[in-house]
N, C-alpha and C positions, 0 to 999 in steps of 0.2 A: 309633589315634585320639588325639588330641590330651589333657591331661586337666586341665585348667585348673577344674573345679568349686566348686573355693575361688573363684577369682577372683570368681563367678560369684554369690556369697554374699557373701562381703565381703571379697574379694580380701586373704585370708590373714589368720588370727586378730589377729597382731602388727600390718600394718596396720591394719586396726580399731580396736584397743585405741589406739593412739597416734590416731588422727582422732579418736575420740570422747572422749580428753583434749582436743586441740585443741577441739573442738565446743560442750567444757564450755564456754570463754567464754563462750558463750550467755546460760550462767547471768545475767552482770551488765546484760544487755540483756533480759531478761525484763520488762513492765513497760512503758516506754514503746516496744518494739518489739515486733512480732505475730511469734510464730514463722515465717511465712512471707519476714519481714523478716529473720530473725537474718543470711544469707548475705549480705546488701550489707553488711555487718561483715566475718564471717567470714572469706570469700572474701578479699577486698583485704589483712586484716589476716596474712592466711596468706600470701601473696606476697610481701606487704615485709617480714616476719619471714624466711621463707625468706633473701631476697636480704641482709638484715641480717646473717646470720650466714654468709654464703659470704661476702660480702667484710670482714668481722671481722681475719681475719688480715692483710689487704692494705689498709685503712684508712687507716695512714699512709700509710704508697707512694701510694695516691691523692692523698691530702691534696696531697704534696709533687708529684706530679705535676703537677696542676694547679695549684699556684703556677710551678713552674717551666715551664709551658705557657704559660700565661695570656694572652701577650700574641700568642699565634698564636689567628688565625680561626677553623684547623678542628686540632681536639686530640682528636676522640673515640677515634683509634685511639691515642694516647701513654696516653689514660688505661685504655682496656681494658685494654690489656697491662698496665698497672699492676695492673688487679685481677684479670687474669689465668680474668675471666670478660665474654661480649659483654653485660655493663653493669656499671654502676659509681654512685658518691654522692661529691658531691666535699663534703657536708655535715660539718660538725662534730660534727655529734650522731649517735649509736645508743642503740638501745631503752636502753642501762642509762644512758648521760648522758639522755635523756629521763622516764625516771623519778626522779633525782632534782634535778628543779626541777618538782613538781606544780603552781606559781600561773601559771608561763607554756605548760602544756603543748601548748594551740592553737597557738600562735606556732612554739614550737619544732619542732611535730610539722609544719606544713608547713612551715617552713623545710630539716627533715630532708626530705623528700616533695619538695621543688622542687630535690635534689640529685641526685637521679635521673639515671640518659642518659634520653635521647629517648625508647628504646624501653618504657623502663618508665613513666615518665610518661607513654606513650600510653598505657598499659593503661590506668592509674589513669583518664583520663579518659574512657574507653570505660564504664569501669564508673561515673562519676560519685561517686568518691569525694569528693568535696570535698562533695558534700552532705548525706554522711556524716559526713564531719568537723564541718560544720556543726550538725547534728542532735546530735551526739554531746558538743558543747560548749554546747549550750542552759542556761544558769545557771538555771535552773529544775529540771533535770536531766542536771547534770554528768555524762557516762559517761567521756569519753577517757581520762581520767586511766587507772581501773580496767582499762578495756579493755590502753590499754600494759600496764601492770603483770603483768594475766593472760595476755600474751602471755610476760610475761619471766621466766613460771617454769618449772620445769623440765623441765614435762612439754609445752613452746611450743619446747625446743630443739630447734632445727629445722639443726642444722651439719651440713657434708656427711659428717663423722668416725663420726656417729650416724646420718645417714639419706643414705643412699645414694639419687642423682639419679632413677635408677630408681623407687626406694621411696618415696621423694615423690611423683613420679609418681601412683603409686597411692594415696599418701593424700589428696593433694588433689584426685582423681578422686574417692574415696572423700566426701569434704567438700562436692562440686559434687552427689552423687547425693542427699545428705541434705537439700543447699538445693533442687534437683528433687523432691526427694519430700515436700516441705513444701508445694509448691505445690498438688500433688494434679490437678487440671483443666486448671494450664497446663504441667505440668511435660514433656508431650510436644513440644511446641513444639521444644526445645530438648535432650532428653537420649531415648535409645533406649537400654532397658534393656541389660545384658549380654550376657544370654540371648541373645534376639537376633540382636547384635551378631556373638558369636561365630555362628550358623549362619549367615551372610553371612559373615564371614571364613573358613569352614571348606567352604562352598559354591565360595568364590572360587580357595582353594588348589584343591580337588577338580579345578577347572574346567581350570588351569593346569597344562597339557602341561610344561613350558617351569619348574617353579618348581624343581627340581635341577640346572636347567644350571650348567656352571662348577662353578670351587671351593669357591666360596660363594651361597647366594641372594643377589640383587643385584635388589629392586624397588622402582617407585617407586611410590608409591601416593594420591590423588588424593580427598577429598571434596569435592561441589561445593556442600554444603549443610551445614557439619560442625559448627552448631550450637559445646559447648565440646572440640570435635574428641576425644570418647571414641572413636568407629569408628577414626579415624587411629591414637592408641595403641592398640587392642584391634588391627589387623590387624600393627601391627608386633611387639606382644606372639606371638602368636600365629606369625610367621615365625622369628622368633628360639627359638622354643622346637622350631621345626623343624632350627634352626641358629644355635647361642652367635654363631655369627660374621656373621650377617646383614646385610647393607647396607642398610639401609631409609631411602628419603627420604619424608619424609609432605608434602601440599600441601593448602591447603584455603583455602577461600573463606566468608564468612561477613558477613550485614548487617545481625545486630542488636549495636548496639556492645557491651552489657554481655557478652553471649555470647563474643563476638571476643576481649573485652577478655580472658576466664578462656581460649580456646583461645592466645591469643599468650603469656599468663604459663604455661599448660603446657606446652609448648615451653621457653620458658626455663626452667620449674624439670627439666624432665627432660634441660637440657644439648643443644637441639636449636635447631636455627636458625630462630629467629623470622619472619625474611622469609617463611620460606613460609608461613605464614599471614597472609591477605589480607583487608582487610576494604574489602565492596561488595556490591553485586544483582549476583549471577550472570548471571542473565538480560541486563540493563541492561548491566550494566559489568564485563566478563570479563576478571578478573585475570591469567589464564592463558592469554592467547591467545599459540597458537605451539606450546604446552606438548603434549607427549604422555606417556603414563602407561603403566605396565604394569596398575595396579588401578584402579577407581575404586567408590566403595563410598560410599553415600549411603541418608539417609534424608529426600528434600524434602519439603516442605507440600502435601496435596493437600482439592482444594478450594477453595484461597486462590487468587482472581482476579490475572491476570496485567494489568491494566488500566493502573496505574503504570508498567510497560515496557513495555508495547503499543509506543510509540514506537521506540525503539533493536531491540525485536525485527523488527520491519518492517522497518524501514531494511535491515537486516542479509538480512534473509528476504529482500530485493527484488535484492541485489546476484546479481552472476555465482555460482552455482550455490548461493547461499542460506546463504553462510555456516555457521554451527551448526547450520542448520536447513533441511538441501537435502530437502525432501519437497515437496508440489505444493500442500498449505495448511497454513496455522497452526491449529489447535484454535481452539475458544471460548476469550473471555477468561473465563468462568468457572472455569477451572480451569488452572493452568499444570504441571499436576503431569508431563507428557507432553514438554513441554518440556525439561524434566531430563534427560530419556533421552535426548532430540537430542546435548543439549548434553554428556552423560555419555559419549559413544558416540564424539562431534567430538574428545574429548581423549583417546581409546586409542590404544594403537600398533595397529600391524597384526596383533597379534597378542595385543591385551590383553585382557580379562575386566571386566565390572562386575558388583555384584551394587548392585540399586535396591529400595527400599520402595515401594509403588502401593495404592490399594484398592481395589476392583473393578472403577471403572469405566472406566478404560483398556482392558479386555478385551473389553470390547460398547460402548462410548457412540459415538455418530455416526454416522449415515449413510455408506451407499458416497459415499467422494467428497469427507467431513467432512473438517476438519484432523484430528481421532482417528485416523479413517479414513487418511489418507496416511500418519501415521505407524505406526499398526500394520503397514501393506503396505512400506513402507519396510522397516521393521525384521526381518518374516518372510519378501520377495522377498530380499532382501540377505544372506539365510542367519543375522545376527546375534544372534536367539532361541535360546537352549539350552535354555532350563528358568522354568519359573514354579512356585514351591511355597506355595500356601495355607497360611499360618502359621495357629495356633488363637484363636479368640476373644479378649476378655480380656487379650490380650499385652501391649499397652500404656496407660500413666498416664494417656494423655487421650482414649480411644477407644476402644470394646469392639468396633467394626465390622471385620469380614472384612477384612486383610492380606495381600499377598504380595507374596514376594521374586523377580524377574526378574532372571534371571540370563542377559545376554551375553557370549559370547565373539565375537573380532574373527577367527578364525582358529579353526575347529570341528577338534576331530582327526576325523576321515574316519569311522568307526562312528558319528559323530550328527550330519553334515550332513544338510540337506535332512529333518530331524526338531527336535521342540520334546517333551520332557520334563512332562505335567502332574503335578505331584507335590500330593497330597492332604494335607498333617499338620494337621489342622484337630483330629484327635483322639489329636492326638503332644505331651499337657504331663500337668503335674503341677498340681493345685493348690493354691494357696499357703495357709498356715494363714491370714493375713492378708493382704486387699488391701490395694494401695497404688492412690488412685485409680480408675480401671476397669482396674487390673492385678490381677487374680485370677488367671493363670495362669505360669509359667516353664517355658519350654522349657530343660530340666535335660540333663544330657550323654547319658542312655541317650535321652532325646528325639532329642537333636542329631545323636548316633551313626545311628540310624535313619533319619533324615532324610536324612542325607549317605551311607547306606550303600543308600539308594535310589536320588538321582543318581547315582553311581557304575557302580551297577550297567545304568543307563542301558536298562530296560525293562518291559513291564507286567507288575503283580506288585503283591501284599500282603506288607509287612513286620510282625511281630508282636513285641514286647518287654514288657520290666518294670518298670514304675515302681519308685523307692526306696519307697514308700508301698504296691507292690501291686497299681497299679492297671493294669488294662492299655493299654499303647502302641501306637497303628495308624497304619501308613504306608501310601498307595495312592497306585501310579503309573501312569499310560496313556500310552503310547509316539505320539508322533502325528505323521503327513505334513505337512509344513507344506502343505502343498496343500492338504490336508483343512482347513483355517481358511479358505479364499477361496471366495467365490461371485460368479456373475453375477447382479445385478439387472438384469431385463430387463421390459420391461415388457408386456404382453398385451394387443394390442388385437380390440376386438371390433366388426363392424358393423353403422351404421345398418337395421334390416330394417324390414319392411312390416307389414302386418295377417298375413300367411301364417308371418311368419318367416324369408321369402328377405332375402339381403342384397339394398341400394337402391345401385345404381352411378352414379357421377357419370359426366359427358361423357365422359371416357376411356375408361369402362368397369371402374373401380376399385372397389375396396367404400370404404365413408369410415368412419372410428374413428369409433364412439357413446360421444363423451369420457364421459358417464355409467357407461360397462359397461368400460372403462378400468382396468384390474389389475396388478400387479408379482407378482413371480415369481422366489425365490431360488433358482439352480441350482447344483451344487456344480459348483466349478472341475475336476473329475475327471470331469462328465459334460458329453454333446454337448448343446447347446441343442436344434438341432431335434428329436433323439430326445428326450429328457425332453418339451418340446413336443406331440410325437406321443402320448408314451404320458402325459400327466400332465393334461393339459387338453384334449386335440383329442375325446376321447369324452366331454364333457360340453360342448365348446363347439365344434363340428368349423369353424366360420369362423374359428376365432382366429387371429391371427399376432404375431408379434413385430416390433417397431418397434425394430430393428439398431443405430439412431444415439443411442438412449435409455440402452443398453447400461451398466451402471458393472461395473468390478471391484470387490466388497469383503470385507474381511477380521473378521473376529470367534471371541477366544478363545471358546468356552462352556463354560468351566468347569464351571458345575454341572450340565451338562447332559452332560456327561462319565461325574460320577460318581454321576447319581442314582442311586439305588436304589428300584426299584417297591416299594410296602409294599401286598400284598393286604387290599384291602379286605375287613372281617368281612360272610359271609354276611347275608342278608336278613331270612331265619329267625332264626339267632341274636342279631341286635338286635332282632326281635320276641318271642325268648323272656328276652333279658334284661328288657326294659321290661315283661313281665306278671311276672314276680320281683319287678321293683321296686313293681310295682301292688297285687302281692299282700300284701307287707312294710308299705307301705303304710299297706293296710287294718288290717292285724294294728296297726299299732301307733296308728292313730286309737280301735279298736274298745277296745282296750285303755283310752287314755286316757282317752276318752268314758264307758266303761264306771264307771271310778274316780269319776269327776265324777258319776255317778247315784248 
């Protein structure tokens, strides 16, 4: 099993220790910003340092590039090459000519900032720096000045000779988790802890028949919701440490700018190609259409009303076999979290894998018939359900509400078709000395190990382990026919009778439905109607029948209905001998009191 536990904590002592030099700038922002402020600093200032000192050696070569460019239209590839990284600054100034002219710092610091390529001044405006810069130059309370400065000492050098593409990587992952966990309430929105993370990436491997073909792992992997795209590094991390030589392309979509704005500069500070981070509504406006994936690994919004794309999803849902979303209805627009999976599913190969975050109510909500309802039956007739595992309480920053992770594969290996995996770890964490948030609990590696050493094993069973702390670890799995999730709703009708009780026949000689006495009746998809019929209602209703064209297929997880456990109720007796205990204690100690008091 994989054993990345560091990462997991603070993705290696040496990372840490250098973020939280960087972090210190904080300090000079203290004051007129609220710590939950400090990252619209931080963030931005880490990115243009970064890129500051990659092209430090290749400065001039820029400079003269762009002179000798100049009078051509399009020059951005004369000048990359120049810096010999995909961006570049054709500015005169760097952090150290920036610090010494402190009376023009505003001026100069965006004139250095408007030297940018394209790609990086999107960032910047995704993230809305400029009203940073703004704030940050208020003559009331000068900060920029300080701010450069503290960028420009030694523990802010950020050159690639010192910090490896990689290693950055994870510092400024490291810098993005600290301004999430400042947040506290909103910080889910946007960041899905490690933890996690890795048992979605270690679920996904599990999944993936197919992940040692060839000489080398060679995947592409896909979030369609990637927030500042940690899942996308976390599952490449993870593939490479399966294999130094890994080919991993990461893709990702995302539509809140400031968020976009840190997943597009991660990509560039870890040497990876920008383009494929997209910024849009998934839903609405599908950056990837065409595209198919080998992974796709997401954690969307559930709960958040799909109402603002209602439009484009319709359109889309109405055309020749429904686009992203070929089921027979769309869900309520209260909640679009169900959507994702359509659209999660629309972008595998034929033979790919997703793992998706959900909270409960995708496993029960709707009617036979619902848009829920299609797509559950969509997804379990189509064979595409592998596994659903109940992560534990507490797990994440902005919700302590029941979690789990669905796991599809596009292409089942043969021992778990025509089956769905319920995997219980709701009682598989550790808890933390300190929460963050309503994050009170981490799913820690002998957690994880458990978890994924129960998918694997692919049947019913209790798995038993040892916390670092002690405490003990339970996994529970039930093995289950996807048949067994579908039932007929059918409906029961009963007839008009008389004063005797006989049914009252119309002209034909038919009995008529006494819409009043009118019933539904779930029968599982594994039994006969009319037998259940016979033996389940016909002895307490012997005129009933069933009305054939009323008929719905539908499908529902029952999870806890799976794994309850009856808890015998305490005898009759013994609640009656406790409460004369307590009656008698009671007395003893009124008689007592009273007593004192005389």
């Amino acid at each position: 099993m994989l054993n990345s536990d560091k990462l997991i904590k603070a993705v290696g002592a040496n990372i840490q220790e250098k973020a939280s030099l960087i972090w210190a700038a904080a300090d000079t922002l203290r004051g007129p910003y609220k710590p939950h402020e400090y990252g619209l600093v931080i963030l931005p200032m880490t990115i243009i340092k970064r890129f500051n000192d990659c092209l430090a050696p290749t400065h001039d070569a820029v400079l003269a590039a762009a002179e000798k460019y100049k009078a051509l239209a399009v020059k951005d590839g004369f000048l990359r090459d120049a810096s010999g990284y995909p961006f570049y600054n054709t500015s005169k100034f760097t952090f150290e000519k920036l610090k010494a002219d402190p009376e023009n710092i505003e001026d100069n610091f965006r004139d250095y900032l408007n030297g940018f390529s394209d790609n990086v001044q999107d960032i910047l405006t995704r993230m809305k720096f400029s009203d940073q810069i703004e704030r940050l130059s208020d003559p009331d309370a000068p900060l920029l000045y300080q701010v450069v400065c503290d960028f420009c000492k030694p523990q802010a050098d950020m050159t690639p000779d010192k910090i490896k593409a990689v290693d950055m990587g994870y510092i400024f992952e490291n810098l993005i988790q600290r301004f999430s966990e400042s947040y506290n309430e909103d910080a889910g929105a946007h960041f899905t802890s490690r933890d996690i993370v890795y048992v979605m990436t270690d679920l996904l491997i599990q999944a993936d028949p197919h992940v040692f073909d060839g000489e080398r792992i060679t995947k592409t992997v896909y979030d369609q919701a990637m927030g500042t795209s940690q899942m996308l590094g976390c599952t490449e991390e993870r593939l490479r440490q399966l294999d130094a030589e890994a080919r991993v392309t990461c893709y990702g979509q995302e539509f809140n700018p400031f968020t976009f704005g840190i997943a597009k500069a991660s990509a560039l500070i870890r040497g990876k190609d920008d383009t494929n981070m997209r910024f849009g509504d998934t839903l609405s406006a599908d950056k990837f259409e065409g595209f198919k994936f080998d992974y796709c690994i997401s954690n969307p919004p559930f709960g958040d009303p799909w109402n603002p794309q209602a439009a484009a999803v319709e359109k889309e849902f109405k055309t020749a076999g429904g686009g992203r979303f070929p089921v027979e209805k769309l869900p309520a627009k209260g909640d679009g979290q169900m959507l994702f999976v359509l659209n999660g599913l629309s972008k595998l190969k034929d033979d790919g894998v997703m793992a998706i975050i959900q909270d409960a109510s995708p496993l029960y909500k709707g009617k036979p018939g619902s848009g829920e309802d299609s797509i559950r039956r969509y997804v379990l007739e189509n064979d595409y359900l592998d596994a659903i595992v109940q992560l534990p309480c507490d797990s994440f920053y902005n919700t302590g509400i029941a979690t789990y992770v669905w796991l599809f594969s596009k292409a089942k290996v043969p021992e778990h078709r025509d089956h769905v995996l319920l995997i219980d770890a709701s009682q598989c964490f550790e808890k933390r000395r300190k929460g963050i948030g309503d994050k009170k609990n981490d799913i820690t590696k002998s957690s994880r190990d458990l978890i994924v050493q129960a998918y694997s094993e692919y049947r019913d069973g209790t798995w038993v382990g040892d916390g670092s702390n002690g405490q003990e670890l339970t996994v529970e799995a039930r093995l289950m026919q996807t048949v067994e999730f579908g039932f007929n709703r059918v409906v029961v009708e009963a007839p008009v009778v008389d004063e005797d009780g006989e049914p009252i026949l119309n002209k034909r000689g038919k009995m008529q439905a006494d819409k009043a006495k009118e019933d539904t009746e779930d029968i599982p998809l594994t039994q006969d109607i009319d037998a259940y019929i016979e033996r389940e209602v016909r002895p307490y209703n012997k005129h009933a029948w069933v009305d054939k064209k009323k008929t719905k297929v539908g499908y529902t997880i029952p999870f806890t209905r799976v794994f309850y456990k009856y808890t015998e109720l305490e005898p009759a007796d013994e609640i009656a001998k406790r409460i004369l205990e307590h009656e008698k204690t009671l007395e003893r100690n009124l008689e007592a009191l009273f007593g004192e008091v005389r």
